[in-house]
N, C-alpha and C positions, 0 to 999 in steps of 0.2 A: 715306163711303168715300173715300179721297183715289185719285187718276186722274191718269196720268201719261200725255198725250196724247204721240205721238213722231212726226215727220215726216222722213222720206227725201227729197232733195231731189238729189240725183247723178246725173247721168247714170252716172255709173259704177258697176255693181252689188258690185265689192270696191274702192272707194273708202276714201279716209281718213276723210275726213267721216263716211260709216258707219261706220268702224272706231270713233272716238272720240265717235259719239252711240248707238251700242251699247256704249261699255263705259261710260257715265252710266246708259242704262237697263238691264245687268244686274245693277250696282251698287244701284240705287235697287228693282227688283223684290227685291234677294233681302233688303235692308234693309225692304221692306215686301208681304211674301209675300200679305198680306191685303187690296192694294190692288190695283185694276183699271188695265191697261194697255192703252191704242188705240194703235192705227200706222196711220199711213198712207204711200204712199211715192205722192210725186205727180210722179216723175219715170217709174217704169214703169205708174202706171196715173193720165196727166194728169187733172187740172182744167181742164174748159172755161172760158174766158176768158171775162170778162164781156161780156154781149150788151145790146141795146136791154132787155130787161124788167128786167134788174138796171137798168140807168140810171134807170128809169122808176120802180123801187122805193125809192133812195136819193133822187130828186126828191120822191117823196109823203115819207117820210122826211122831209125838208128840210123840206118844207113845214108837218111837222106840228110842227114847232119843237125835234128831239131823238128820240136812238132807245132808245124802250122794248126792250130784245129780246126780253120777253115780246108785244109787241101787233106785231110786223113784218108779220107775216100781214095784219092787221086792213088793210095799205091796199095788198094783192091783191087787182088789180079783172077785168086780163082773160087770155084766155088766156098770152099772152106773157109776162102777167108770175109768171101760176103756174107754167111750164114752164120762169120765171129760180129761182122760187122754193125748185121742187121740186129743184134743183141745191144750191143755197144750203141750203137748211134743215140736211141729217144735217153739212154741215160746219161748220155755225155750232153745231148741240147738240154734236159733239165737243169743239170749242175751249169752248166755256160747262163743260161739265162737268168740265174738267180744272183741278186746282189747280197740275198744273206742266206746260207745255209744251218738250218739247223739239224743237230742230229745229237736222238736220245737213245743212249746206249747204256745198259748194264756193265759191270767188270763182270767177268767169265773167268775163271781161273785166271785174273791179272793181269788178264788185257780185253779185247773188245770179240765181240760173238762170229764165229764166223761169217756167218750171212751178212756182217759189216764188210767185213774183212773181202769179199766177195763182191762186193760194188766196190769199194774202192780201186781192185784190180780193175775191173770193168772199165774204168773212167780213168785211167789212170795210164798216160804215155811219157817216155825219156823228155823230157827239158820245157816239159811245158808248163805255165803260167795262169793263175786264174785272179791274179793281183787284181783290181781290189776287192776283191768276193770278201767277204767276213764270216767266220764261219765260230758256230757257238755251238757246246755239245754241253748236251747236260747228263749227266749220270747218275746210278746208284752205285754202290756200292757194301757188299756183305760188311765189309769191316771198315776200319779207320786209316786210309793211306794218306793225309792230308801233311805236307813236311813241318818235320818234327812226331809223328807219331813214331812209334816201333816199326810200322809194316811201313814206313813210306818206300824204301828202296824197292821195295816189289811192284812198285805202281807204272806198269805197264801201259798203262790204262791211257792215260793225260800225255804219258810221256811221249808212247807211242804216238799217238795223234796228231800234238802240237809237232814233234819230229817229219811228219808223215808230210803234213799242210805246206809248214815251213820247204822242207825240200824236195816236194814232189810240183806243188804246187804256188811257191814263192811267196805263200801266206802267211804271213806274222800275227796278222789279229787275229787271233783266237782265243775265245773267252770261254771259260769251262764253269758249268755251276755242281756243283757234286752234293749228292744225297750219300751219307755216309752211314754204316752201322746198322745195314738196312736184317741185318740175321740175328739181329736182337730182338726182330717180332717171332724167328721160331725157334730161334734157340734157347735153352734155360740154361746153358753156362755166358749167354750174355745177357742174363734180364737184365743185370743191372746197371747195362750202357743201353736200356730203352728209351730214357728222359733224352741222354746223349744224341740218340737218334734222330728221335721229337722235334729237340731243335734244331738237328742239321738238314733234314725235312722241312720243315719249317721255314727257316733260312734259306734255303734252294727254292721252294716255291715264291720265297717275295722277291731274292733275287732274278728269277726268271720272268717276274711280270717287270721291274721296275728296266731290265735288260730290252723287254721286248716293248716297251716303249720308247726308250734310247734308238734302238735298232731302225724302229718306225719312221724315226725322222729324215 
């Protein structure tokens, strides 16, 4: 059964970022009515941040030369590190069981919001693998990082991410739909990149349905 794993990542609860990674997964449920769909939204119900027993479990990890992610359990020894464990475990089988990951995130001061930043540690051990997961992240963004603008070197955001997938997780495809210029609705020294906005809003919602139909198949 194909599984379209979806993460909320906003402080904002009618955020853009939500708008344009719900219209990827209403697009891709109704193209695929007979697949299963998780969510999580780990900005209104956080992810504890990694503690000593997670350390302590990427160390045996490390030690053991590579991460099986069927045998992780196998080198939980003591309490600490079952109580890192028992955190870890239902988010690491969500992300293993999905074949496409989405996740909608805001830029934050130029890169992604903590509470992201915080499941990824979660899930995330030395030399493991989630090939062939696909994973699509769609964004807003205050201003214009898109290459070629002014602010692109500052975009943490994309870079971070595809960086992150690619070498933590051996993932290359990674598709990014980005809502751009999103602080031209409250700011007045940017009204007049609001049109700008419009269509790159605009733009990210059709490519997130015409993506999560691709996705479905």
């Amino acid at each position: 059964m194909s599984t379209l794993l979806h993460i909320d990542a906003s402080a904002r609860d009618r955020s853009l970022s939500r708008q344009v990674g719900a219209e990827f997964a209403r697009s891709w449920r109704a193209a695929r009515p007979d697949g299963r769909y998780l969510y999580r939204d780990v900005a209104n119900d956080p992810v504890p941040f990694i503690g000593e027993g997670w350390t302590e479990i990427c160390d045996a990890v490390l030690a053991a030369g590579g991460t099986d992610l069927d045998r992780i359990e196998d080198v939980v020894r003591t309490p600490t590190q079952a109580a890192a464990w028992a955190i870890v475990k239902p988010l690491l089988d969500e992300l293993r069981s999905a074949d496409v990951v989405l996740i909608a995130t805001p830029m934050y001061n130029y890169s992604i919001p903590a509470s992201l930043k915080a499941w990824l540690d979660q899930v995330t051990f030395p030399r493991m693998s989630l090939a062939p997961t696909r994973f699509v992240v769609a964004t807003a963004r205050g201003g214009a990082y898109s290459p070629g603008s002014p602010k692109a070197e500052f975009d943490y955001q994309e870079r971070f991410l595809r960086d992150f997938f690619a070498g933590h997780y051996a993932v290359t495809d990674t598709v990014f739909v980005n809502a751009e210029m999103a602080n031209a609705r409250v700011d007045p020294s940017l009204a007049r990149f609001l049109a700008t906005h419009d269509r790159s809003l605009a733009d990210a919602l059709a490519a997130a349905r015409t993506l999560g139909e691709e996705y479905a198949r």
